[in-house]
N, C-alpha and C positions, 0 to 999 in steps of 0.2 A: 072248893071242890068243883070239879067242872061236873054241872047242870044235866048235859047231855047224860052221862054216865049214872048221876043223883039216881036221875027221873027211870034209869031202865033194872027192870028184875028180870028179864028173859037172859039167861045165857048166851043166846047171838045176837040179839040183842048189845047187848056189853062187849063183846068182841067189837061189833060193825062200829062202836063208836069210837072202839080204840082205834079201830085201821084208820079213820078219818081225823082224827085229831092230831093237830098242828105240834102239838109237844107232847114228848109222853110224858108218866109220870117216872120221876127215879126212886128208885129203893131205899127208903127211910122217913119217904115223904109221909106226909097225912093222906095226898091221894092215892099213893101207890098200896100205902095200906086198905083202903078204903074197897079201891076196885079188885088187892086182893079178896078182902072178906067177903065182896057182893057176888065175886065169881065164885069162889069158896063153899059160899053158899047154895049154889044154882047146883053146882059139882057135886056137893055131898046127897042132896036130891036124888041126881042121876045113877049115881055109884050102884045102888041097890036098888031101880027100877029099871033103867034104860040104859046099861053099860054101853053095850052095842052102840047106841048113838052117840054117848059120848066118846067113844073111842074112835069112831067115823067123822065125829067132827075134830077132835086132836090130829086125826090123820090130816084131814083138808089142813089143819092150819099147821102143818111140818114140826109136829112135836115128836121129839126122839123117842121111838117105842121102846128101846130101854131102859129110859128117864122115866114114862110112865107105871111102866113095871114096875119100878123102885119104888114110885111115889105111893101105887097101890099095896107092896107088900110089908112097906116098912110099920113096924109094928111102932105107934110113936103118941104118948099120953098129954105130949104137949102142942102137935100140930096133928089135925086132921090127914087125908088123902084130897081131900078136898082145898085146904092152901097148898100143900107139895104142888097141885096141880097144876093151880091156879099162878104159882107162882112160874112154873116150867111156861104157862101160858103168855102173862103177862112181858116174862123175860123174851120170849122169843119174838113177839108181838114188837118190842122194845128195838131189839134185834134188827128186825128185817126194816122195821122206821127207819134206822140207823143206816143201814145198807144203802135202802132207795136214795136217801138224802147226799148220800158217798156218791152214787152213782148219779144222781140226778146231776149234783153238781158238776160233773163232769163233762158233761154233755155242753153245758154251756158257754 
């Protein structure tokens, strides 16, 4: 598991490592699960003290506010609001890696 991510429990915290990091993790991984759960975590926190910011920082990072509605209302006994979110997170985070590297290479 990458170290950087291990070591962090803050919610932007765990964002700022993904933007930097050289590979992301893919979906089935041990990591992907990992930094779903630590986000997960941070998010189900927020839900019920400080929505407001976390929906202020979903906005900064370009998550679809009717993905987040979803993930908020769906009534669901096997995953939290807290992975739906995390995962709209990490997915999108995955995303735009994907993007820059498209573009980056182009340039060259």
């Amino acid at each position: 598991m990458n170290s950087d991510i291990k070591n962090k429990e803050n919610l932007e915290d765990v964002l700022m490592s993904l933007k930097f990091m050289d590979v992301l993790p893919k979906d089935g991984t041990a990591l992907y699960t990992y930094v779903i759960d630590v986000l997960a975590q941070n998010i189900n926190e927020l839900i019920p003290s400080k929505l407001h910011r976390l929906l202020v920082l979903l906005y900064r990072l370009d998550i679809n506010e009717d993905k987040v509605k979803r993930a908020l209302l769906i009534g669901d006994k096997l995953e939290t609001a807290g992975h739906r979110i995390a995962r709209l997170i990490l997915d999108r985070q995955i995303q735009k890696f994907h993007l820059r590297r498209k573009y980056s290479s182009r340039k060259s």
